[in-house]
Structure formats: structure tokens, C-alpha cells
N, C-alpha and C positions, 0 to 999 in steps of 0.2 A: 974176920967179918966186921963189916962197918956196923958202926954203934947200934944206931936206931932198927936194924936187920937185925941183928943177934937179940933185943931187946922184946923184938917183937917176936921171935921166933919163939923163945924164952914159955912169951905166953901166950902162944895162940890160939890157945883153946877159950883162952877170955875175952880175946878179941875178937875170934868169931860167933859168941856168945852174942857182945854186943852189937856185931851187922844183923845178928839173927834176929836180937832183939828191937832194931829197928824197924828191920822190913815187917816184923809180927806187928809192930805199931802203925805200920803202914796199912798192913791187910786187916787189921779190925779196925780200920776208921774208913773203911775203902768206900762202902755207903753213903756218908756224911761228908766225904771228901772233894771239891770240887772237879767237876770235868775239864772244866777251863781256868786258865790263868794270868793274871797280869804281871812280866817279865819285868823290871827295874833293875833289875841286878848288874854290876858292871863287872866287864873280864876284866881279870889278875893276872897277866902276861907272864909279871917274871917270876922264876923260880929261884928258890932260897938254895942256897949252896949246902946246908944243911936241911935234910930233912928231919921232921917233928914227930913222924912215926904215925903207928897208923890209928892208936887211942886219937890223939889230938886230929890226924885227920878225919878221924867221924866227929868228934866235936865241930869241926871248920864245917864241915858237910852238912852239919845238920841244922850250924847256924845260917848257912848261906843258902842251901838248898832243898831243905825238908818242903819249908812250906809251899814251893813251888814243883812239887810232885804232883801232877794231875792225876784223878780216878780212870787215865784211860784201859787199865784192867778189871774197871768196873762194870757194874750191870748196866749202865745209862749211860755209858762212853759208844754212841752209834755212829761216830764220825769212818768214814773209808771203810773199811771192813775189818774190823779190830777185836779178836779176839782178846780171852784173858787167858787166865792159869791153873788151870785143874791143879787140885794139892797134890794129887799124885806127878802129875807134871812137871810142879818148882821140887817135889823130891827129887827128881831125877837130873832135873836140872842144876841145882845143888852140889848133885852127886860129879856130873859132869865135869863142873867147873873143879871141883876136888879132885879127880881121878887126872883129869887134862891129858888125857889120852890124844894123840894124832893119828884117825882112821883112815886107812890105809889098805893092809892087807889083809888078808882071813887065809892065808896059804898057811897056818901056823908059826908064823916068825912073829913075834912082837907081840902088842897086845892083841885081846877081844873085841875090840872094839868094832871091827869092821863085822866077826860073826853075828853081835847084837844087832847092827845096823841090816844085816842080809836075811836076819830073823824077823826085823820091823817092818819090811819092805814085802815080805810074807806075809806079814799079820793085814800088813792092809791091801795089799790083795784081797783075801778075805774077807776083809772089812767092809769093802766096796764092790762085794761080788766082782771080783774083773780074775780072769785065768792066771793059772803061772805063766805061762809066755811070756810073762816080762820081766824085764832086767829094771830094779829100779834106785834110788838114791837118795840120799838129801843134802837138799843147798839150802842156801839163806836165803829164799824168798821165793814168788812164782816169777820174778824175773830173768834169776840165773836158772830157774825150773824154765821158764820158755826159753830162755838162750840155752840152754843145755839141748832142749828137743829140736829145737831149731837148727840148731849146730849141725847134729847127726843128719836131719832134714836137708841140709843144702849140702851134706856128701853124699846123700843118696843122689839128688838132682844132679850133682855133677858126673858121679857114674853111670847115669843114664848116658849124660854124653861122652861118657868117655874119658872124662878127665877127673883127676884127685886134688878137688880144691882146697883138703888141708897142707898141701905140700904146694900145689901150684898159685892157690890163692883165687878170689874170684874175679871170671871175664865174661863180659857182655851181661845183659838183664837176665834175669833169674826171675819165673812169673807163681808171685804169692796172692793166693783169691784170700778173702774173705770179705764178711759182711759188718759187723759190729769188733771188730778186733778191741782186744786193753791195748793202754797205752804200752802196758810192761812187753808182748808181744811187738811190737812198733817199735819199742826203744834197743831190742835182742835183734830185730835187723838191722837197725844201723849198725850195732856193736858189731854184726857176721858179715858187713859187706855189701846186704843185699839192699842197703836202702830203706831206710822209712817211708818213703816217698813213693817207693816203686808196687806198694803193695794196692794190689786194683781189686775197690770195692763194687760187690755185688748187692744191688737191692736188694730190702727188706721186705718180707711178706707184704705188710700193711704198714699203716703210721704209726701206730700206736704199737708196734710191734718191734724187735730189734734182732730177729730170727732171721735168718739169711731165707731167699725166694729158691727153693730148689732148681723150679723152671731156669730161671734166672740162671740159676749157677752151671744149669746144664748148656744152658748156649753160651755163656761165657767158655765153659770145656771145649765147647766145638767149634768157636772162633781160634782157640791156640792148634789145631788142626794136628793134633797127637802127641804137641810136646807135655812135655812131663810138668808138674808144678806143685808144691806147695801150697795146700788148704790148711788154713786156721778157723777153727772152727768154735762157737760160745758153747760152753756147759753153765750156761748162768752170765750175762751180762751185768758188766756195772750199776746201771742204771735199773734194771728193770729185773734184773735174775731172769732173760728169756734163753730159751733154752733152741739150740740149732735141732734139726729132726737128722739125729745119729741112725734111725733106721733108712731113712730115704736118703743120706752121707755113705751109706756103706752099701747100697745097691750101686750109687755111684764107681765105689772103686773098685767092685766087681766088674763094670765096663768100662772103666778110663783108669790109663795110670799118673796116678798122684800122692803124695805124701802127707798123710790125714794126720795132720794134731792139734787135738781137743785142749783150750785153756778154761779146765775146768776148777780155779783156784779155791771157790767156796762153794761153788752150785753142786760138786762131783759129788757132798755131802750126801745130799740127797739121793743117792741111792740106801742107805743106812732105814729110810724111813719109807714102811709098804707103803703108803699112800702115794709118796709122788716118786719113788724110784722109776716110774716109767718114763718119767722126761730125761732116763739115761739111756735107754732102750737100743741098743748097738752100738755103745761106746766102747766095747769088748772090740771093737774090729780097727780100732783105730792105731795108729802106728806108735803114738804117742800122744802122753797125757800128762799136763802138769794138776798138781793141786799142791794147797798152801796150807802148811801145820799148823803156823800162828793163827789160823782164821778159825776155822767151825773147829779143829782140832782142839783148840784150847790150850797150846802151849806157848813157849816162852818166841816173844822175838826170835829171826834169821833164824826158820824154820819153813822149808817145804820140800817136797820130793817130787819126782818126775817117774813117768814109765817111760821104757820102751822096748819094743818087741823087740824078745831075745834073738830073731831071727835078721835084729841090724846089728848086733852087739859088736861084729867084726868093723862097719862104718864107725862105730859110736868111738873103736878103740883106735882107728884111721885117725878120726878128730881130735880125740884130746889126749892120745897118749903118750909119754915123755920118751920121745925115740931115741935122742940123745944123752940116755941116764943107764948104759951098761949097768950101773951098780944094782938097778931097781930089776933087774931079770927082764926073759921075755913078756912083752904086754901079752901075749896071745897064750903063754903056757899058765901063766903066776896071775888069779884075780888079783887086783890091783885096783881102788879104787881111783886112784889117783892118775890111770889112764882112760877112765870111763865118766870124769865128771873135768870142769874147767879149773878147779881148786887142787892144790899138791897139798899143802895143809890143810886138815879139817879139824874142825872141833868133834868133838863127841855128841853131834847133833842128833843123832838118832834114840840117844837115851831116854829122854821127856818122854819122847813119844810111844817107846814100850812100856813106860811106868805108866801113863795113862789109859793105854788101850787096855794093857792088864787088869789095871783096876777097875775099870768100870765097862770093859768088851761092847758088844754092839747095844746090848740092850739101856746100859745108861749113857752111848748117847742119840741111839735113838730118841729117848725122851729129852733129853738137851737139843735136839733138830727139833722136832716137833714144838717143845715147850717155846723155842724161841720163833717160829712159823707162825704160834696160835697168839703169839705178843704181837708179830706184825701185823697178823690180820685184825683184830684189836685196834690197831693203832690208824690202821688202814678204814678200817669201818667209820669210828671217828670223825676222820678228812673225810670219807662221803657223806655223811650226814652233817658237817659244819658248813655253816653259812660264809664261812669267812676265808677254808682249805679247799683245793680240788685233787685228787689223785689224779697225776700225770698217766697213768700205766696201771691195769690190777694189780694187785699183791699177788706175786705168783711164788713166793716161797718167803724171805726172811727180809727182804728190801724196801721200804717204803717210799716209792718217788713220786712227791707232792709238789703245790707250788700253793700260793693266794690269790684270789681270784681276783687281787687286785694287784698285778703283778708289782708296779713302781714300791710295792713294800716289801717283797721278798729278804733283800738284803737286810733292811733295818732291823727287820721282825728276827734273821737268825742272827744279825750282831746280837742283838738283848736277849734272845733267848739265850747265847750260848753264854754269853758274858755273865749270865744270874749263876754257871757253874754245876745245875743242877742235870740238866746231860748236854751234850754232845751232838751234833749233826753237821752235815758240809755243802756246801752250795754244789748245783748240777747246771746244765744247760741238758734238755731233752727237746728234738725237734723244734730247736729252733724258742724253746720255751726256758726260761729261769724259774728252779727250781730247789727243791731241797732233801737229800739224802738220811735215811733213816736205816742202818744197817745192823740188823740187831743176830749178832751171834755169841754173844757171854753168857756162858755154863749158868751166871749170876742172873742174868734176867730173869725176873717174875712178871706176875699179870699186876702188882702193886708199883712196879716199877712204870708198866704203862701207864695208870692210873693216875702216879704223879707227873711224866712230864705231860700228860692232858692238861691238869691243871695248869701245868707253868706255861706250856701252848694257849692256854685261855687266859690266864694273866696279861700274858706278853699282849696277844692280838690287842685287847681292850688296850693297852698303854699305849702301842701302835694309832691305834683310832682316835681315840683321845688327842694327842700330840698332832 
């Protein structure tokens, strides 16, 4: 065994002492820690023929890149939609990357890892009030969660006509409605085929709204004159957390047939919490759902799961099953996850997320929905009562989308806010307006955390005005 391997093998238990002891030094300064950072650092291309081991690589790390660790698993990191780390969560994540299991199968050959994962995918069922009927999983993001649902979605549309577009591939246009689609949604058609481009938007209630027009979407149905299509549907918008009407979506596909999937990456949350779980209110009917771990979850990075109705699972296993791997048994006899998601290797991704739901089940994080809903609106109050903010859209759950009433200073005003370090936020365009994103879902948030970026929002504007 080469030197510096055997050396550290030797002592590993001191060496993971010291990462432990780092990241400890990380999460008690997490507070105090900037949101934003200025990069000077320059890349180190070449690699030393001998390696230094891995004492001296934390030392190099911590000379070169500690101080440029940002608080983005902090309370006042509001940038994109950016969760943090339930403790229970980095245990298990922890645990994970120890264990380094490849989840796979749960037929009893190998490890556990695929039973915990078919345990987790239970638990949040549950979680989410939505039925067993579904088959569900986890990927790294709500990306490969909507390519994943989408995948299964465009073999169902191909068996409508007739044909098996995971073996024949896709021909002629394939018709995707929605109204507010994510980008992530957008970018899982290009990757299936169907085109970015091809997906034809239906209007929105009102302006100030990002709901799809039911009306709207019904005569869009009866222009395609019975063929089959693909809806995507909002459980929460980007911009604004609006929510599609899931009960008047699923009267729909009572009378037309189409393939309903909900991108509910951090809005789905919101069933967790009696107050507004009605803006899920027949999401149970839909064929498929994405939602995102890292985000209201609270766990680590390349984390989210997908549903879909167990009554596609023979499509899902069409799609992404390794037909030409005799060794891996039949996909239809032996569950496999490795036939029923786009990834052959996995991590042990489902772990965090049973160590969290465990420890803290529905009712602590109900109060982490809630506490972080009652931060928005807080913050949201604020901007209508300041002379200098206007809210683009209500606060209708944990999003705050603002602008200045003087728009030509939008940009400056979040350069210096973000730049002071003290939180986090990302430029939007909304109807045609410039704007600024407030998305507050860390376990971490308090009502003092709103408190102070008020203050640094009323800092900034004055220097703004001033200048």
C-alpha cells in the first residue's frame, strides 16, 4: 500500500476527528458568517506526483478555502431556494458517506440500503398526506425528479400511439401544456427529446397571478381535438409560490386524457401545515410529483424524490430499465431500483432524510413551515409599508417577490446588500418588472433574523439614495 494511504489508514480516526472538527467550527460560526463572498483565489492545475496526505490536505484547505465558505446553510442565506441541515440530517449524512452503500436492490441480495430508501419514500407519503399508490425515489435534485417523471410521461404519450419511445426513440411533436413551468421542467425536455421550445403556454388567471386559466387550459384541450398530452403543472411557483387549482386539474382528467405532473419542489411542503395544505387540494390524483429534499426538507445537497403512480410502474420500468444487463435478473420479477430511476449507481441518498423525518416527524416541521411562512410575511409587511419597496405579488407562503419603486436601482441596491454578507437574495424579472427574490426555508430562521436584514435593507436603501 502506497505510503501516505497506509499512513492515513493508520489513523483515521484522527483524521476524521479533525474534518469533524472543522465542519463543528463551521456550524458554530454559521450566524456570524458571511452570505456572500469575494473569490481571488487562483486554480492550482497540476498535481504533485506524490501525495501529502490527508492531515496536510486539511491544513492546505483551510489555508486556501475556509474563509471562503459562505453561510449558504444559514438562516439568512434566501438566495434560489436553499435549504440547510437538520442535525439529524448531517447524521445521517455522515453516516452515508461512511457506510457508501450503492442502492439498488431490496430483493435481499446485497445491502439495506434500497429497504431504507422504500421505507422513506413511505414515510413521506405520510408526510404529505398523498396515498400508497405510489412508486417513489430519490435523485439529486427536482431536475432529474422532473426528468425522471417526465421520462415515464412521454412513454405513456407514446403508448397512446402506439409506439415504445424508449426503444424507438421520439417522432413528430409531442404536445406539453403548461402555464408557469421551472426552468428545471424546460431543461428535462430538452434532455427527453421533447423540446424546450415545444412546450405551449397557457395563460394565467390574472397579472399579478402565475396560476394557470383553467378556462384557458380547457380550450387549449379541445383545440388538440382528443390527442393525448402532457400537463405540468405549479405546486408553488418560483416567483411567487402560486399554486395551480389541483381540484379543477383533476376534474379535467376525469374528462380528457393527459398525463398530469405536479412540480411541486418546495410548495408540496405545504401540505404539512393545516392552514394552507388546501392549496394541495387534489394533488393525490396526479400521475406524478416531483419534490425537492434539499429545500423545505432541510437536508444535505443532490437530494429530491419523485412519485409515480404505481399503476405506471411497468412504463417507468419501459423507460429506464437496463435491458441488456442479464446479470441484474428480470426488471419486472427482481425491484431494482436501478431500472426504475435514470442513475445505475446511487448514493445512499435516502438516509438524511429518514434520520430527519424520524427525529423531528410531522409536527416539528410543521412548526419550521409555519415559523419560516410567518418570517416571510414579516418581511413582506415591511415592503408594503416602506416608502422606498413595493411587493410584486402577496406573500402567499415562504417567497417574498419585491422590487423599488424606483426601479433603475434595483440592481445596485442587491449588489450592496448582498456584498455586506449579512444575507443573501437573487435578482427576478416578474411581468415584465425587475425584481428581487426573498426565499426563506432554513430550519435556522428566526423572527430576529428578519429583524436584522430589515435593518441592513434600510442601511443599504439610504447609501442607495445618498450616492
Amino acid at each position: 500500500m502506497e505510503y501516505s494511504l497506509k499512513k492515513d489508514l493508520d489513523c483515521l480516526e484522527q483524521l476524521l476527528q479533525s474534518a469533524l472538527s472543522e465542519g463543528l467550527l463551521y456550524l458554530g460560526q454559521l450566524h456570524e458568517l458571511p452570505t456572500s463572498v469575494s473569490v481571488n483565489e487562483t486554480i492550482q492545475p497540476n498535481l504533485n506526483a506524490l501525495g501529502k496526505g490527508g492531515a496536510a490536505t486539511l491544513e492546505e484547505f483551510k489555508t486556501r478555502y475556509r474563509q471562503l465558505m459562505v453561510a449558504s446553510t444559514g438562516p439568512r442565506y434566501w438566495g434560489f431556494v436553499t435549504g440547510g441541515t437538520t442535525p439529524a440530517a448531517l447524521m445521517g449524512d455522515m453516516l452515508a458517506s461512511v457506510y457508501d452503500q450503492n442502492t439498488q436492490t431490496s430483493s435481499g441480495q446485497g445491502d439495506v440500503s434500497a429497504l431504507v430508501e422504500l421505507e422513506t419514500v413511505q414515510l413521506l407519503l405520510d408526510f404529505f398526506g398523498l396515498p400508497e399508490n405510489y412508486l417513489g425515489g430519490f435523485v439529486t435534485g427536482a431536475t432529474m425528479s422532473n426528468f425522471t417523471c417526465l421520462g415515464v410521461a412521454r412513454q405513456w404519450l407514446g403508448k397512446q400511439s402506439g409506439f415504445d419511445i424508449a426503444k424507438e426513440g421520439v417522432s413528430g411533436h409531442l404536445p406539453v401544456l403548461s402555464a408557469t413551468p421551472h426552468s428545471s421542467s424546460i431543461k428535462a425536455l430538452s434532455m427527453l427529446g421533447l423540446g424546450s421550445q415545444n412546450i405551449r403556454l397557457v395563460p394565467v388567471m390574472e397579472p399579478t397571478r402565475e396560476a394557470i386559466d383553467l378556462q384557458a387550459l380547457e380550450k387549449t384541450i379541445e383545440s388538440l381535438h382528443g390527442q393525448p398530452f402532457i400537463l405540468i403543472s405549479s405546486g408553488g411557483t418560483v416567483n411567487t409560490v402560486d399554486f395551480d387549482d389541483f381540484s379543477g386539474i383533476a376534474q379535467l382528467k376525469r374528462k380528457y386524457n393527459f398525463w398530469w405532473h405536479i412540480d411541486a419542489a418546495f410548495g408540496g411542503f405545504a401540505a404539512v401545515s393545516p392552514e394552507h395544505a388546501h392549496l394541495l387540494n387534489g394533488w393525490e390524483e396526479a400521475d406524478s410529483i416531483t419534490i425537492d429534499g434539499h429545500k423545505w426538507l432541510n437536508v444535505p445537497y443532490e437530494s429530491a424524490f419523485f412519485f409515480v403512480r404505481d399503476e405506471h410502474k411497468y412504463l417507468q420500468v419501459e423507460t429506464f430499465q437496463n435491458s441488456n444487463a442479464p446479470y441484474l435478473g428480470d426488471p419486472l420479477e427482481n425491484f431494482n431500483y436501478l431500472n426504475l430511476l435514470p442513475e445505475n449507481s446511487r448514493r445512499f441518498r435516502a438516509l438524511p432524510a429518514w434520520f430527519t423525518l424520524k427525529a423531528y416527524g410531522k409536527e416539528g416541521y410543521r412548526e419550521i413551515i409555519e415559523r419560516n411562512i410567518q418570517a416571510a410575511q414579516m418581511l413582506g409587511e415591511f415592503i408594503q409599508n416602506s416608502d422606498a419597496f413595493e411587493l410584486l405579488a402577496p406573500v402567499r407562503l415562504n417567497t417574498v417577490c419585491f422590487s423599488l419603486k424606483e426601479e433603475t436601482k434595483v440592481q445596485p441596491f442587491l449588489n450592496t446588500l448582498n456584498n455586506r454578507g449579512k444575507v443573501f437574495m437573487t435578482p427576478t424579472v416578474f411581468h415584465q418588472r425587475k425584481g428581487i427574490r426573498a426565499a426563506l426555508v432554513n430550519w435556522r430562521t428566526t423572527e430576529e433574523d428578519v429583524n436584522l436584514v430589515i435593518e441592513e435593507m434600510q442601511l443599504v436603501i439610504r447609501q442607495i439614495s445618498e450616492n
